[in-house]
C-alpha positions as CSV (number, residue, x, y, z in Angstrom):
1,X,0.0,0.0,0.0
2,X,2.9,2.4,-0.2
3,X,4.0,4.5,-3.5
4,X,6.3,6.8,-3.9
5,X,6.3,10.6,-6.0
6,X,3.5,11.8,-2.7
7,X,4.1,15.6,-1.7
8,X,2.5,17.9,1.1
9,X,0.5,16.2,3.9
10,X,-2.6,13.5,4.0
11,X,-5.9,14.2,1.8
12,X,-8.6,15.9,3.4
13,X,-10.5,13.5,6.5
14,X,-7.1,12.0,6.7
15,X,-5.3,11.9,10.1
16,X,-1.7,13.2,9.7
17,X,-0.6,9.0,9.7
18,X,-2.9,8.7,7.0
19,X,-5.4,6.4,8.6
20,X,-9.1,7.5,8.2
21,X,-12.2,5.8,9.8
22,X,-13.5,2.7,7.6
23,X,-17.2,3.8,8.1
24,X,-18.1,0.0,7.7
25,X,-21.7,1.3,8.2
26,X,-21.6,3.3,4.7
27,X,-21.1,0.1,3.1
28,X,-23.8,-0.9,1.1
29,X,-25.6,-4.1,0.6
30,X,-24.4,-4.4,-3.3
31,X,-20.6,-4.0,-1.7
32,X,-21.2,-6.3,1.1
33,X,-22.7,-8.7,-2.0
34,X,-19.3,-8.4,-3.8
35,X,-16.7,-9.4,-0.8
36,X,-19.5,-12.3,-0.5
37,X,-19.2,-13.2,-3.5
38,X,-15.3,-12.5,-4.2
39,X,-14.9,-14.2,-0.4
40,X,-16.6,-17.7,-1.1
41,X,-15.1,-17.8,-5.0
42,X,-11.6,-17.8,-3.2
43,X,-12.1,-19.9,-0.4
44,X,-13.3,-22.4,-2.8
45,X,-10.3,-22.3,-4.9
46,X,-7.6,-22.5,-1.9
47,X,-7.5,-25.4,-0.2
48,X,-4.3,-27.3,-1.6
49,X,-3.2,-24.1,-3.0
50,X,-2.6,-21.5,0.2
51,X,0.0,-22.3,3.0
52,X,-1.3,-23.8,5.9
53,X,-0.3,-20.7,7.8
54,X,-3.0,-18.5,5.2
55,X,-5.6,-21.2,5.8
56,X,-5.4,-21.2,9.8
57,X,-5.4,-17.2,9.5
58,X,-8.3,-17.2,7.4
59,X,-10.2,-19.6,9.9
60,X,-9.1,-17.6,13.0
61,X,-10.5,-14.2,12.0
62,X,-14.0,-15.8,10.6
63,X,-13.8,-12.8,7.4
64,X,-16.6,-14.3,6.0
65,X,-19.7,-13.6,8.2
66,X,-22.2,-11.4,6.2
67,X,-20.1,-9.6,4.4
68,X,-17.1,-7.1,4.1
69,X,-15.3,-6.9,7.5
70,X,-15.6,-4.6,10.4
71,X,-11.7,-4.2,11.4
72,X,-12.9,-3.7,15.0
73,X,-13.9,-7.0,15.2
74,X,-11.0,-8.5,13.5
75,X,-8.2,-6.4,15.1
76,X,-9.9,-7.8,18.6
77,X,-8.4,-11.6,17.3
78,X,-5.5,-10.4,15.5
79,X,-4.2,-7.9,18.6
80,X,-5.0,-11.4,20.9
81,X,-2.9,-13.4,18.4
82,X,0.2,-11.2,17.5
83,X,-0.1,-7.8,18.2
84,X,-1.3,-6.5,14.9
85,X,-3.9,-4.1,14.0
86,X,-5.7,-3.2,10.5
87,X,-6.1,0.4,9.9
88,X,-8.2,2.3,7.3
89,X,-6.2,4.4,4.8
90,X,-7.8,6.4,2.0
91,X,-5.8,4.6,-0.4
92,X,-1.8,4.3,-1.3
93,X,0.3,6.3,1.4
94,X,3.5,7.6,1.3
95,X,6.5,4.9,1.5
96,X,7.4,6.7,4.9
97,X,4.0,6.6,6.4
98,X,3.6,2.8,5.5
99,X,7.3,1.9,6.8
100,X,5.7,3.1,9.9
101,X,2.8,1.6,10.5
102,X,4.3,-1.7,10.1
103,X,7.3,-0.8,12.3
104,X,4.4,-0.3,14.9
105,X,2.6,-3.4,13.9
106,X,0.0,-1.5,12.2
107,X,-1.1,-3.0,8.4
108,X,-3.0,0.1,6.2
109,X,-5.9,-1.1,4.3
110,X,-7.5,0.7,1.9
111,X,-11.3,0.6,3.1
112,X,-13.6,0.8,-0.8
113,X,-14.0,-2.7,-2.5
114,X,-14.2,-3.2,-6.2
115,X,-17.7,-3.3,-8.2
116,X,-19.2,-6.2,-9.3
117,X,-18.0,-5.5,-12.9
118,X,-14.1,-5.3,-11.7
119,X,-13.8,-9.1,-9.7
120,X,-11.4,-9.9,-11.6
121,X,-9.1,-7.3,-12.3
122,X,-8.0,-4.3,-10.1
123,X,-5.3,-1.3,-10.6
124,X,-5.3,0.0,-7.3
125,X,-5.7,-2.3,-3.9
126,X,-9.0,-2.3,-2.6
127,X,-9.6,-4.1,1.0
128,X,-10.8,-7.7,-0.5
129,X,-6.6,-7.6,-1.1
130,X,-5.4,-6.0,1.6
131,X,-7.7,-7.4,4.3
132,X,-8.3,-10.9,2.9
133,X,-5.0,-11.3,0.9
134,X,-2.8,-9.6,3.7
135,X,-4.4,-10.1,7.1
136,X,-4.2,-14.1,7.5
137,X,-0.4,-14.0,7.2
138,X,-0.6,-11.7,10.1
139,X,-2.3,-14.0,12.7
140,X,1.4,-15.9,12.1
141,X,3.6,-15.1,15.1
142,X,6.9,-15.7,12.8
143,X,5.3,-13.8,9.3
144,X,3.9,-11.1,11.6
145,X,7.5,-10.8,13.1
146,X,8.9,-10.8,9.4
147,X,6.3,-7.7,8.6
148,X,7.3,-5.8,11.5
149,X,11.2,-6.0,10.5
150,X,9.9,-5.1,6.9
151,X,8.8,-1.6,8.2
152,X,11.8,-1.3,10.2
153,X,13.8,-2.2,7.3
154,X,12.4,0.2,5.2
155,X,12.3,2.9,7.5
156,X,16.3,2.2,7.0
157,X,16.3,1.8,3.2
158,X,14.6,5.0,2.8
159,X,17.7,7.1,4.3
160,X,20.6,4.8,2.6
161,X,18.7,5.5,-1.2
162,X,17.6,2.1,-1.5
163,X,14.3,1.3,-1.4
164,X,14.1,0.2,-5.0
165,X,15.8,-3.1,-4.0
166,X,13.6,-3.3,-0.8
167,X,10.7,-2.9,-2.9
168,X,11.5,-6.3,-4.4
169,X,11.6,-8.3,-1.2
170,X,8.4,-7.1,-0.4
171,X,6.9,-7.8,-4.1
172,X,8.5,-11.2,-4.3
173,X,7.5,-12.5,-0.4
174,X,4.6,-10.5,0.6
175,X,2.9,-9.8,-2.4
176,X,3.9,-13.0,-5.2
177,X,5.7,-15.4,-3.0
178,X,5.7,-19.2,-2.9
179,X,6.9,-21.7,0.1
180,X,7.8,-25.4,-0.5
181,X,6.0,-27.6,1.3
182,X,6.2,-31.7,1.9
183,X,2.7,-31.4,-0.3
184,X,4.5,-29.2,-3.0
185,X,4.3,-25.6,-3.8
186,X,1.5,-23.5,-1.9
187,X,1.0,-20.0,-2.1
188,X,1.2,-17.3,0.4
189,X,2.0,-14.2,-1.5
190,X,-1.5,-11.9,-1.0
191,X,-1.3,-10.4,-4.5
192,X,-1.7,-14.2,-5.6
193,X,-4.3,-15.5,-2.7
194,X,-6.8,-12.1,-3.3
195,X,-6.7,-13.5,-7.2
196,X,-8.5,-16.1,-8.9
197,X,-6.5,-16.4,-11.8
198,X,-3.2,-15.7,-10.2
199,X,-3.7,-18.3,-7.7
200,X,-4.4,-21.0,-11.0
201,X,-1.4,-19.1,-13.0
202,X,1.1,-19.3,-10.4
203,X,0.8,-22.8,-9.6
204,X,-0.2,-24.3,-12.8
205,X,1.1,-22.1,-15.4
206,X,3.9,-23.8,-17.4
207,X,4.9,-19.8,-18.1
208,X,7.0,-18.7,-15.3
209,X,10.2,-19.7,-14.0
210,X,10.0,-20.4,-10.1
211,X,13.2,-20.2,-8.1
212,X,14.6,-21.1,-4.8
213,X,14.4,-17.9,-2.6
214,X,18.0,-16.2,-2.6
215,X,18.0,-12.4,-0.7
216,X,20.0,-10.7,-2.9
217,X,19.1,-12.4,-6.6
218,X,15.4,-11.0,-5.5
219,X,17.0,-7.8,-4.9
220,X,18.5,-7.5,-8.5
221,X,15.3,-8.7,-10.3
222,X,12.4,-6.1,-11.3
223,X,8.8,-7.1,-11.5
224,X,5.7,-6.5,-13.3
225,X,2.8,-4.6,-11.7
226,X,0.5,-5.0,-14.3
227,X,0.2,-8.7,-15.5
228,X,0.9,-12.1,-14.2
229,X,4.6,-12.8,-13.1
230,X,7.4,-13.8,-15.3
231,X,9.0,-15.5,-12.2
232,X,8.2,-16.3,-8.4
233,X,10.7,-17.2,-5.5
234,X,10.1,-19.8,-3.8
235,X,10.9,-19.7,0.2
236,X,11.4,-23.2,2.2
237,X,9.6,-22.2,5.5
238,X,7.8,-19.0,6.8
239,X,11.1,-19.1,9.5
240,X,13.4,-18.7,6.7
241,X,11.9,-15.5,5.6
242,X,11.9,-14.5,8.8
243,X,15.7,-14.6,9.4
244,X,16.9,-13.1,6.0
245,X,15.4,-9.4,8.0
246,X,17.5,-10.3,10.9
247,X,21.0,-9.4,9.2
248,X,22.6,-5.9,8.4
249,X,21.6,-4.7,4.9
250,X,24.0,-2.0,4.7
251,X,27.2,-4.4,2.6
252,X,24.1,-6.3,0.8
253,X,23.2,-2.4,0.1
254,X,27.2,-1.6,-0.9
255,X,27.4,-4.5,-3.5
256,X,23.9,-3.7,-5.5
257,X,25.1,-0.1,-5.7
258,X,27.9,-1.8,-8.3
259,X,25.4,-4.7,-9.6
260,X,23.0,-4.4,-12.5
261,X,20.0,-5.5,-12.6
262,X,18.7,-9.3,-13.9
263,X,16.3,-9.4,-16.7
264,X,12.8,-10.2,-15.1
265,X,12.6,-13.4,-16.4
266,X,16.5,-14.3,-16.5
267,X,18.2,-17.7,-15.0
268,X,21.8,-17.3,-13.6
269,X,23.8,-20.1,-13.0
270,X,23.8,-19.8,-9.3
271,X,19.8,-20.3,-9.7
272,X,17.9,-23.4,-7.5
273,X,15.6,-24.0,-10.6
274,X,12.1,-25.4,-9.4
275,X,10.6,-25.0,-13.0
276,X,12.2,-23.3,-15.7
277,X,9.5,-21.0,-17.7
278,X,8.1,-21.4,-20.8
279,X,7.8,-17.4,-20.9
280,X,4.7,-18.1,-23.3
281,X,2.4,-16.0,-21.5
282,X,4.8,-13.1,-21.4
283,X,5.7,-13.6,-24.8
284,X,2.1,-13.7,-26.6
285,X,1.8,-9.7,-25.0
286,X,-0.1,-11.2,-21.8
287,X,-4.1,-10.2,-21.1
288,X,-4.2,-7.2,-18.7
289,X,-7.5,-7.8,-18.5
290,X,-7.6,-11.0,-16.7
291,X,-4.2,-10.6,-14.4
292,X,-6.5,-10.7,-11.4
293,X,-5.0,-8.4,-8.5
């Protein structure tokens, strides 16, 4: 939810952190009917696709119910499990401002949901991503620990010039990423969970290369905002993201200052190749129009 290029303070209604109220009593029945209808489509699909840890969040804060959620409710189970809160943003907020707020265990949501018309295919997040993609990871005691060094990380990045390479840890782990399990690959990457088609793509596709998780190999590769992905990085445990935050940044910092940049869907010899791509998808131009989120 962060985004760079912001100037002057937060939009009218806005607090100065950004957060504004959700007003989940403004929400109409026809938007209710969407996360309904969005919430039951996914839930469907998931099973044998989503971690185990996505599943178990998803259980724990009941999102389901009668429709879009009141983050009240959920922040009373999510506070009880790791400490975490949602809170309502009036859309993407300055890298700064979000750095913050998940140094302090805070995760801004945007509080509109798509229309009917837009299920499968979003620019900007709406909450059915941030609350239903995001918020299960966070009822994780080791992901919601692996958050919280995110922001802190940032907050770091941001004064040594570097938040472009940041910016791919968070796009590969948090957003697109894949774990290996005994079962085989499972998804817990929100960008991919919130989506329909993502979550069949990512899994299934023979297009994309997936890779074994190496810190500073995602650091060097871009990513594509606006289609499917050309690649994924795949982690072996939740605890093994968890400990790549734990190190010192700054000489991982010094050596990408003098390292260019991989091509997006590149294989380097010191690659763990779990499927080598096809690129086909990539290759025919894509279909914006049914990326999913």
């Amino acid at each position: 939810m962060s985004a760079d290029g912001f100037s002057g303070g937060p939009p009218p209604g806005a607090r100065l952190d950004w957060t504004i109220d959700q007003g989940w009593e403004s929400y109409t029945q026809a938007e209710h009917d969407v996360w309904i209808t969005l919430y039951e489509r996914q839930t469907a699909l998931l099973p044998g696709r989503a971690c185990d840890e996505f599943l178990r969040g998803l259980d724990a804060l009941d999102l389901h119910r009668s429709g879009i959620p009141d983050f009240h409710r959920i922040n009373e189970e999510l506070q009880r499990l790791t400490g975490w809160s949602v809170v309502a943003v009036p859309g993407l907020v300055p890298d700064d401002v979000f750095f913050d707020h998940l140094a302090n265990r805070r995760f801004p949501a945007g509080q509109f949901i798509r229309k009917a018309d837009q299920l499968d295919y979003l620019k900007e997040p709406d909450i059915f991503h941030d609350v239903f993609g995001h918020v299960p990871m966070l009822t994780d005691p080791v992901f919601a620990d692996y958050m919280q060094a995110y922001g802190q990380g940032g907050q770091r990045a941001l004064s040594l010039g570097r938040l472009a390479n940041l910016a791919r840890l968070y796009w590969y782990t948090v957003e697109f990423g894949l774990i290996e399990t005994e079962a085989g690959l499972r998804i817990y990457g929100a960008g991919i969970v919130s989506s329909r088609t993502e979550s069949l793509f990512a899994l299934d596709s023979a297009s994309p290369n997936r890779l074994g998780f190496d810190l500073e190999r995602v650091m060097r590769t871009p990513y594509r905002i606006d289609d499917f992905q050309q690649v994924y990085f795949v982690i072996p445990s939740i605890q093994s993201l968890q400990a790549v935050t734990l190190r010192d940044f700054a000489p991982l910092y010094d050596r990408l200052a003098g390292a260019a940049d991989l091509g997006i869907a590149e294989i380097i010899s010191a690659d763990r190749v779990i499927t080598t791509g096809s690129q086909a998808y990539a290759k025919a131009g894509g279909l914006l129009a049914s990326a999913g989120d």
